[in-house]
C-alpha positions in Angstrom: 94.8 111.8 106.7 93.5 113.6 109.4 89.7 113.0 110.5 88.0 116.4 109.9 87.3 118.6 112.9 84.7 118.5 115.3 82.3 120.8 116.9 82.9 120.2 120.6 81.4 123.2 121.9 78.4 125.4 120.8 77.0 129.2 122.0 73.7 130.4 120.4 71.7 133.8 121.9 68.2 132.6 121.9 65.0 131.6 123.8 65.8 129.3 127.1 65.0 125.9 126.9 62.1 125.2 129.4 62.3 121.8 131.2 59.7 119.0 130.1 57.6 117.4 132.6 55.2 114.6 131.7 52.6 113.7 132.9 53.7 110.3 134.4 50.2 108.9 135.3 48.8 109.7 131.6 52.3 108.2 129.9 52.1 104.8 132.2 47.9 104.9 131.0 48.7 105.1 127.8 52.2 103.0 127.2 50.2 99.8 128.9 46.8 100.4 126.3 49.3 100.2 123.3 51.0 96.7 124.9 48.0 95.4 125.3 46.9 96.8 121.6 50.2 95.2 120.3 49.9 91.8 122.4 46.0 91.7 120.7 47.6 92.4 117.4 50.1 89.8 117.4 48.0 87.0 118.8 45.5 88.0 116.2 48.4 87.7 113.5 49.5 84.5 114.9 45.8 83.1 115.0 45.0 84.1 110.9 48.5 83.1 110.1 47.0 79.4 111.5 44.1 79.6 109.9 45.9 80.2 106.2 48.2 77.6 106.8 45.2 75.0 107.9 43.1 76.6 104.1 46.5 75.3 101.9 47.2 72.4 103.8 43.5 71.4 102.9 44.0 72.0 99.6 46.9 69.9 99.8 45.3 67.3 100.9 42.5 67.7 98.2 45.1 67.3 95.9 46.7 64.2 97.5 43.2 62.6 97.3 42.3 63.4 93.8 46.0 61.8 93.0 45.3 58.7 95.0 41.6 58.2 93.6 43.3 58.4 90.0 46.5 56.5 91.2 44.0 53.7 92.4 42.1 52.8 89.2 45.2 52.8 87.0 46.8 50.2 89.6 43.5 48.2 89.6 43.3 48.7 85.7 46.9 47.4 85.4 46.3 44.4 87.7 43.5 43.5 86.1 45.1 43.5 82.7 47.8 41.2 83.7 45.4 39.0 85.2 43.5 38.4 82.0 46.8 37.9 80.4 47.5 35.0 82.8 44.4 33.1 83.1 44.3 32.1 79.4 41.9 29.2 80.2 39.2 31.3 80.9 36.0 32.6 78.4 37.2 35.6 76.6 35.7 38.7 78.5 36.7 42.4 76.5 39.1 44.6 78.7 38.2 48.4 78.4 41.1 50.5 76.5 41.5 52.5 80.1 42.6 49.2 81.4 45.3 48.9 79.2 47.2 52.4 79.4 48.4 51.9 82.6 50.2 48.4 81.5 50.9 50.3 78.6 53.4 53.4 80.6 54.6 50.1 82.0 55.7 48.8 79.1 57.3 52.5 78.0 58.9 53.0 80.9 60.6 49.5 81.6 62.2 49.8 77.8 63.3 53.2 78.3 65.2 51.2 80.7 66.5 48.1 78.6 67.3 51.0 75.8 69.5 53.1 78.6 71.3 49.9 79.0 71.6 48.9 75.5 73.1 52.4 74.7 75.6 51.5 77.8 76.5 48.4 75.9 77.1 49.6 72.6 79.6 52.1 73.8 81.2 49.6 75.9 80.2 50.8 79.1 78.6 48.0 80.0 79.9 45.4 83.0 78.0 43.1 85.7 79.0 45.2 88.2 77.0 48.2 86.6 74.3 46.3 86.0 73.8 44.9 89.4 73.8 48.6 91.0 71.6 49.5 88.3 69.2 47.0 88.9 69.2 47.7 92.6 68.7 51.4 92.1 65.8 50.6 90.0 64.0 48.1 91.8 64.4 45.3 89.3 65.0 41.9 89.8 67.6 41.1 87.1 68.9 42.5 84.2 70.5 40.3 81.3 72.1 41.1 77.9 72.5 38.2 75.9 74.3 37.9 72.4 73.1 36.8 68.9 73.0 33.2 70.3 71.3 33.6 73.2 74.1 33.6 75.5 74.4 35.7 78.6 77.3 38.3 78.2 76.8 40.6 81.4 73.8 40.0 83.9 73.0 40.8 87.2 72.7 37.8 88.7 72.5 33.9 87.5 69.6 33.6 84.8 67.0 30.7 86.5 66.6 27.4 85.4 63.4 27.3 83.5 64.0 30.9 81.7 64.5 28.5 78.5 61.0 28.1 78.3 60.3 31.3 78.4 62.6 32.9 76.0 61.0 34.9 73.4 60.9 33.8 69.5 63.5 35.6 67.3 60.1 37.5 65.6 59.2 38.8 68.6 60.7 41.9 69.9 58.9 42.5 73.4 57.8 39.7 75.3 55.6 41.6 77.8 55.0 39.5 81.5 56.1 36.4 80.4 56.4 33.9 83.9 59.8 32.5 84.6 58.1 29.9 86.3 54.7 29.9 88.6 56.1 29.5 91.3 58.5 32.2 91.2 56.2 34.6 89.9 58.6 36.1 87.8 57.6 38.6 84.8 59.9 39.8 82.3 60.0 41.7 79.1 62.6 41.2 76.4 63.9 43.6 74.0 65.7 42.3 70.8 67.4 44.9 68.5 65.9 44.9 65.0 69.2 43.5 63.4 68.9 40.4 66.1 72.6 41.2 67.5 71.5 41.2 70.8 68.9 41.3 73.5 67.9 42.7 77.4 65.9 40.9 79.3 64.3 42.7 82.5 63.0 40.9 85.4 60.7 41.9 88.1 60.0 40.1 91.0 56.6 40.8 93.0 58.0 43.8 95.1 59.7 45.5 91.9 56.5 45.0 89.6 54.7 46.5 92.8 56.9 49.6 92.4 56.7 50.0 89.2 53.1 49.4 88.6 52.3 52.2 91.8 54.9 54.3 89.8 53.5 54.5 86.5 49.7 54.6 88.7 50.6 57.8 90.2 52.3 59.3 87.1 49.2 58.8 84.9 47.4 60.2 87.6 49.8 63.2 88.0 49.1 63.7 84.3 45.3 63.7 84.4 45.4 65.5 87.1 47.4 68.7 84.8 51.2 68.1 85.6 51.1 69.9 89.0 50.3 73.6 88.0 47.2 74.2 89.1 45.6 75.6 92.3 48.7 77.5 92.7 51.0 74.3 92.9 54.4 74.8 91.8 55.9 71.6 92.8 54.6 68.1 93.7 56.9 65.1 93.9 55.4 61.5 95.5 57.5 59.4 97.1 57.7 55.8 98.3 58.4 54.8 101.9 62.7 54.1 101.0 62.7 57.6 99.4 62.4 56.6 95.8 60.5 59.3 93.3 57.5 57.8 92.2 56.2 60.8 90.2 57.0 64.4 90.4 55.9 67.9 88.7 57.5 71.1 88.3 60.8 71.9 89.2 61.8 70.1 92.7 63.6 71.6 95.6 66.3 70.0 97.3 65.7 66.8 99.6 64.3 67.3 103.0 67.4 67.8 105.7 67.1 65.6 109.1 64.8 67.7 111.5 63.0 69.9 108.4 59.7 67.5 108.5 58.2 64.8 110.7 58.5 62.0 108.4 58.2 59.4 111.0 54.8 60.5 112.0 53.8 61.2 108.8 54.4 57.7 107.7 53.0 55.7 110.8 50.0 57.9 110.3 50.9 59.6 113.6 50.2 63.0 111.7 47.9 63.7 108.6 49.8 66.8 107.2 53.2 68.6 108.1 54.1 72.3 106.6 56.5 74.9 106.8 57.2 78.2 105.0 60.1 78.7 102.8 61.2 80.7 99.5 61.8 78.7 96.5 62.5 80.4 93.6 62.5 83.8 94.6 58.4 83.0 95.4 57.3 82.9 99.4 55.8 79.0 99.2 54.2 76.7 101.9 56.1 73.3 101.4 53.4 70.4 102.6 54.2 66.7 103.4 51.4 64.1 103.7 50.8 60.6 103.1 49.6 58.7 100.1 47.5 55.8 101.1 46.9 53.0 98.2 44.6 49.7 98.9 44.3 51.6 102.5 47.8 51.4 102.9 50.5 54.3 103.4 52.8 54.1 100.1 54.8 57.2 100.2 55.2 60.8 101.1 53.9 63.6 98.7 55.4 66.4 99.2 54.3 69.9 97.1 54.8 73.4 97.4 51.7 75.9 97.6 52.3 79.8 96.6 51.6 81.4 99.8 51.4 84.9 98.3 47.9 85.9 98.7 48.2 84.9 102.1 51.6 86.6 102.9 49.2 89.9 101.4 46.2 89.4 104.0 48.7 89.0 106.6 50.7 92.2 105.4 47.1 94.1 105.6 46.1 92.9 108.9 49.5 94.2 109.9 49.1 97.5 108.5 45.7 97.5 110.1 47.5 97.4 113.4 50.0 99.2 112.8 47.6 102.0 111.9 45.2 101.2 115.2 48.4 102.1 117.0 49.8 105.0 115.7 46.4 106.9 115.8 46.4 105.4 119.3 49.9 106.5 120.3 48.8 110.0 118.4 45.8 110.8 120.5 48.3 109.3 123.7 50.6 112.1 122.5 48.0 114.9 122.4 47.1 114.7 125.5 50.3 114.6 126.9 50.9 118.1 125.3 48.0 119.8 126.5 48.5 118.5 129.8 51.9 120.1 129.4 51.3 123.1 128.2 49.1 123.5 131.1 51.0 122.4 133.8 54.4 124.1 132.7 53.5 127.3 131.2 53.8 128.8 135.2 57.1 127.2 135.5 58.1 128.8 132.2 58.2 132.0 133.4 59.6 130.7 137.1 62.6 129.4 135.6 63.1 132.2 133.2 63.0 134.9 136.0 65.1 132.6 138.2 68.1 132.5 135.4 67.7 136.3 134.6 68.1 137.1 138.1 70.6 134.8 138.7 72.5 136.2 135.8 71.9 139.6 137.1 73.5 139.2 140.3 76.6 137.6 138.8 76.8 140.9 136.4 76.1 143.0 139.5 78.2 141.6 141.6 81.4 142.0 139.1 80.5 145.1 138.6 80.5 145.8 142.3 83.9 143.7 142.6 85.1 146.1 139.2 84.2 149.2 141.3 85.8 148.6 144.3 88.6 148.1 142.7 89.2 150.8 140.8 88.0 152.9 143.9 90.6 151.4 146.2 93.5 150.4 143.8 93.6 152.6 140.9 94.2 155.8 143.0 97.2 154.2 145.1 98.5 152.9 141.8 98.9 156.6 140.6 100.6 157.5 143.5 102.8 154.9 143.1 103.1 155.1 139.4 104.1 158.8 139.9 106.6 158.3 143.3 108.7 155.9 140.7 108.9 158.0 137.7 110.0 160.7 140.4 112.9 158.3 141.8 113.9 157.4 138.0 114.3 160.8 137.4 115.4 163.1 141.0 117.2 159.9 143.1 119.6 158.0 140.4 122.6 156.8 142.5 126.0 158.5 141.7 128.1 155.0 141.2 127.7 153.2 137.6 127.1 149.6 139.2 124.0 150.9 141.8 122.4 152.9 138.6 121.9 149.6 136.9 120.4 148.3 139.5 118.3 151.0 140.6 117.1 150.9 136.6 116.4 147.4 136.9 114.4 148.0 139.8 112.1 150.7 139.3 111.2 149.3 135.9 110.4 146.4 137.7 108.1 148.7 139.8 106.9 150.6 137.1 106.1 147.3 134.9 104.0 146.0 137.8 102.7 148.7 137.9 101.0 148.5 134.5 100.0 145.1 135.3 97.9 146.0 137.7 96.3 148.7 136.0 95.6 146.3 133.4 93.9 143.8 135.5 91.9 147.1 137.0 90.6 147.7 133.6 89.5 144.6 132.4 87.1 144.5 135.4 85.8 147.3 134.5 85.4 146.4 131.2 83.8 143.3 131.6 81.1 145.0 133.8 80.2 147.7 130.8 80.5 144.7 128.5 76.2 144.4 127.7 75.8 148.4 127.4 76.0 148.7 123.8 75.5 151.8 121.4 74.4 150.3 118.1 75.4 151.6 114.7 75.4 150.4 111.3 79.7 149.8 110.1 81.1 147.6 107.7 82.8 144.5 109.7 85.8 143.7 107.3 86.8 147.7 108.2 87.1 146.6 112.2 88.9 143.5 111.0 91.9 145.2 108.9 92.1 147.9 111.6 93.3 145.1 114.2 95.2 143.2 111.2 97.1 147.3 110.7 97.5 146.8 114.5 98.7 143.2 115.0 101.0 142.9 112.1 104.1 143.8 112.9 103.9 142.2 116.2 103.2 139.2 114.8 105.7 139.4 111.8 108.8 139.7 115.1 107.1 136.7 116.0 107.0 134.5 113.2 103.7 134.6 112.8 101.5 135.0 109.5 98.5 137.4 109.6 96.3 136.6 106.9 93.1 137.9 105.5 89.9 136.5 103.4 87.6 138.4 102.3 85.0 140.0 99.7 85.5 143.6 98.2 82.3 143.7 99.4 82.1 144.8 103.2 79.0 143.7 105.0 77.5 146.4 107.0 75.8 145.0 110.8 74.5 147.1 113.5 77.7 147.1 115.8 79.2 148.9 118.9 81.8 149.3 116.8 84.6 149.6 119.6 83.0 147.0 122.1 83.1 144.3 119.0 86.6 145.5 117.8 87.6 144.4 121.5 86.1 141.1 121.0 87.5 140.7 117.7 90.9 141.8 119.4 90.5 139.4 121.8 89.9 136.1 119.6 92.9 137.4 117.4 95.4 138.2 120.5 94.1 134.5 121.3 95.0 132.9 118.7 98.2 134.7 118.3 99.3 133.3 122.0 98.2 129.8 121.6 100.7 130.0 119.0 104.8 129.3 119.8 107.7 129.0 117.0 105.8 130.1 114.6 102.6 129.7 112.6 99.6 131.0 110.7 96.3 133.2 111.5 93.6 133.3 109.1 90.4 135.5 109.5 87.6 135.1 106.7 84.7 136.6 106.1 81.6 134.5 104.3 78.2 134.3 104.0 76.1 132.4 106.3 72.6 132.1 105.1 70.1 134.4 104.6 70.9 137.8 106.8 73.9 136.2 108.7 77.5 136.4 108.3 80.5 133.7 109.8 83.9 135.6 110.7 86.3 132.6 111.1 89.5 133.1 113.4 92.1 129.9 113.0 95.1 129.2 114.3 97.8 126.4 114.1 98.5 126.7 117.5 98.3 123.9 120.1 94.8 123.5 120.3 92.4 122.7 123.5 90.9 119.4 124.9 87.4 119.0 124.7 87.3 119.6 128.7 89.2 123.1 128.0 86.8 124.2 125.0 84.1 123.5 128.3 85.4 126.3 130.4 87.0 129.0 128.0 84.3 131.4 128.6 83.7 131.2 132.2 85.0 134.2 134.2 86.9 131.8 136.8 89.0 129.8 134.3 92.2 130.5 132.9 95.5 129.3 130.8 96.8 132.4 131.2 100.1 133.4 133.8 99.4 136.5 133.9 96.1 138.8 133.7 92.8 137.9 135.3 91.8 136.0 131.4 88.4 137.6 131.5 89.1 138.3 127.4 87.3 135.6 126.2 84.2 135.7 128.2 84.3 139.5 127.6 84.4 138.8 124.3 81.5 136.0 124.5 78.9 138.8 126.6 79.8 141.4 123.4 79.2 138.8 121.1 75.6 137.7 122.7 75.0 141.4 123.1 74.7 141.7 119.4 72.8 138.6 118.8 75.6 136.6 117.3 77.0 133.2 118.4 80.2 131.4 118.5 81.5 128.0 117.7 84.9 126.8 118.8 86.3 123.5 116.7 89.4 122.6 118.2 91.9 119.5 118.4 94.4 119.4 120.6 98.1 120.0 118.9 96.0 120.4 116.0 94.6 124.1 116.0 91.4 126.5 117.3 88.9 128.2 115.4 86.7 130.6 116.4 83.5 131.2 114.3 81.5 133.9 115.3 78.2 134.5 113.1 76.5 137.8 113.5 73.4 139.3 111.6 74.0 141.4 108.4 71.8 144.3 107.5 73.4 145.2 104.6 76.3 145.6 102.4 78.5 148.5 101.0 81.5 148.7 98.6 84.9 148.9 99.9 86.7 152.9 99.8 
């Protein structure tokens, strides 16, 4: 497939374009007042994008505290629960109901444990070595399943000595904080299926009951506080210092890549608050790290993710703000540019206007001259000449058969150059009454088929096909009919010798707007370079071996004469056409 063709060349009549000359010192003025506008702008964007980011991570940080405030009292709560339960030798003082919910998500969370492992162990799942990475994922101390007997069947690691005194009664089915010991300081809670076919015993040591009792602290306090949602909080997820989930809200993003936040400094207390922006569920959200403190000390990392919307849409204002500073700027910039313009240029207008016409004037007048002389001091020695050989063709053949022929071959070699010359003689003079043109109104398609009736049977002993598209319809333009016939000519006889072996001219006629009309002249001959389409119309180029090839640029001063213009589309090996688009006045029926 071949690309389609391309307009390398284009001739329109028409006003002269003027040079533009700006005013330099009022450009330079005005280009360095918008930098420094658009330098303000940004450091002002940069300064309230700062400023929101500072307002949410304060918020973030509200929240934080509220969550360690609440966080706090059900870890006191719950340590003060288990020390009543312990110091049984003291008077009876009444615990408050709020201190035993936190022991009591304790309790609920520890047997959601013992009942994942139980399920593990009724479908036969169960082994040491799970239970020894489960227990290590989970911060607990041991984990033992024993049978209907009491006997260990899979454990952790080895069950201590003086765990027979603490082993709960066969009615009991949760033994909760039960010391293996008091020196060990070992608390457990056993769960006994109903049927008594089994139980699991879990075991925390200090640092596991002090995870688990700051886990189930901060998600009570993540559920008094309203699961997350509030404040524009989509996500909130606290975790401890080894990376464990304490509590979380919302749906989570993934874990924090190495270099995404400072979570050295943020848990030495090297930095109070760490942020950056990101999308997270197709919602712009500020994602904030800070630390949670507990008894004074730094426990985790919360991290939670802010809606930055509202922010995004001050920023977007305050953008549009300046954006709108600037363009009036640049506007008013432009204005005066113009006027200063259109003062100091509209002397040069006409300057450079005069300076083409005469320069285009003296080239006219000049071939004209050059036309002229010619004609005065060639054309009258070429009729003399022209008639001395048709006097020796006819009065001084030579008697012998072999000198005839030559003396035939001769003069019509004399005669032909004759012709030649002539030729060349009248296209100069031509050329130089090319702009006097006698208007009248003719139908164009009529010109066209008289130099179709005129080409076609030279082109038919050529191998050539002359073909014709048109309307029935013949638009009428104001045309020197035989100048533009001459044009027409030209393009046609153009076409026709870029053409060897064979091939095909079309001419059309079609509309071309409103009050124009395109007559379209292509050829499958062997085309023109881009560099060749360049130079067609100038008087000193030429293909051509013969003739002066002043036909096209003839052709180009008729066409600008009557207001037209021409565009050539050419590739090379690939064809010419020649549009020429001329002004209609009206139209007439065909006779």
């Amino acid at each position: 497939m071949t690309p389609p063709d391309k307009i390398v060349w284009r001739d329109r009549a028409g006003k002269e374009t003027r040079p533009f000359l700006q005013p330099i010192a009022v450009a330079i003025v005005c280009a360095v007042f918008l930098v420094l506008i658009l330098i303000m702008g940004i450091m002002d964007m940069r300064r309230l994008d700062q400023t929101l980011v500072g307002i949410l991570e304060n918020r973030a940080q509200g929240v934080v505290e509220v969550v360690q405030r609440l966080a706090q009292e059900n870890l006191t709560n719950l340590v003060q629960a288990s020390h009543h339960r312990e110091d049984a030798d003291r008077p009876f003082t009444p615990i408050e109901a709020e201190a035993y919910s936190p022991q009591k998500l304790l309790i609920n969370a520890l047997v959601k444990l013992g009942q994942e492992v139980d399920n593990h162990w009724k479908r036969d799942r169960l082994s040491a070595a799970y239970l020894r990475k489960f227990a290590e994922e989970q911060g607990i101390w041991m984990i033992t399943v024993m049978d209907r007997k009491g006997r260990a069947v899979f454990q952790s690691r080895p069950i201590p000595e003086d765990f027979v005194a603490g082993k709960p009664s066969p009615k009991i089915t949760i033994d909760l904080l039960n010391r293996l010991g008091r020196e060990k300081k070992i608390g457990f809670i056993a769960l006994r299926r109903k049927d008594g076919s089994g139980t699991v015993i879990i075991a925390l040591d200090p640092d596991g009951l002090r995870f688990w009792g700051t886990k189930v602290s901060v998600e009570k306090a993540l559920q008094e506080l309203g699961g997350g949602q509030s404040q524009g909080l989509t996500y909130l997820a606290i975790d401890d210092l080894q990376g464990k989930t304490l509590a979380s809200a919302g749906i989570l993003p993934e874990k924090w890549k190495a270099g995404d936040m400072p979570v050295t400094e943020l848990t030495t207390g090297a930095r109070a608050v760490a942020s950056r922006k990101v999308t997270y569920l197709d919602k712009p959200l500020l994602d904030i790290a800070t630390p949670v403190h507990l008894h004074n000390q730094i426990v985790g990392i919360a991290r939670m993710g802010l809606e930055r919307e509202s922010m995004e849409r001050i920023l977007g204002e305050n953008g549009k703000n300046i954006l709108i500073f600037m363009a009036l700027t640049g506007l008013i910039a432009f204005l005066s540019m113009w006027v200063l313009y259109m003062n100091q240029n509209r002397h040069l207008a006409g300057i450079v206007t005069m300076e083409r016409r005469l320069e285009k004037a003296e080239r006219l007048s000049a071939l004209g001259q050059l036309a002229a002389g010619v004609a005065h001091e060639i054309r009258n020695p070429l009729n003399a000449i022209s008639m001395a050989s048709q006097r020796l063709r006819r009065d001084f053949v030579p008697a012998e058969e072999k000198k005839e022929k030559d003396f035939q071959i001769i003069t019509g070699v004399i005669r032909d150059e004759i012709r030649r010359l002539n030729g060349i003689v009248e296209e100069f003079l031509t050329f130089s009454r090319s702009r006097r043109l006698e208007l009248r109104d003719y139908p164009v398609t009529e010109v066209l088929q008289k130099i179709v009736n005129l080409l076609r049977e030279e082109t038919a002993g050529m191998g050539i096909v002359l073909e014709t598209q048109w309307a029935e319809t013949s638009p009428v333009i104001p045309m020197d009919m035989d100048k533009l016939q001459q044009a027409l000519l030209n393009f046609v006889k153009n076409a026709i010798e870029s053409i060897s072996g064979g091939g095909r001219v079309t001419i059309t006629v079609t509309p071309e707007g409103n009050g124009w009309i395109k007559i379209a002249i292509a050829d499958t001959g062997r085309g023109m370079t881009e560099e060749e389409v360049e130079r067609i119309f100038s008087p000193e180029y030429t293909t051509k071996e013969k003739g002066l090839g002043l036909g096209l640029p003839l052709s180009h001063e008729i066409i600008r004469g009557h207001g037209g213009e021409i565009r050539v589309r050419s590739r090379k090996d690939g064809g010419t056409t020649f549009e020429i688009v001329l002004p209609v006045e009206k139209t007439t029926g065909r006779s």
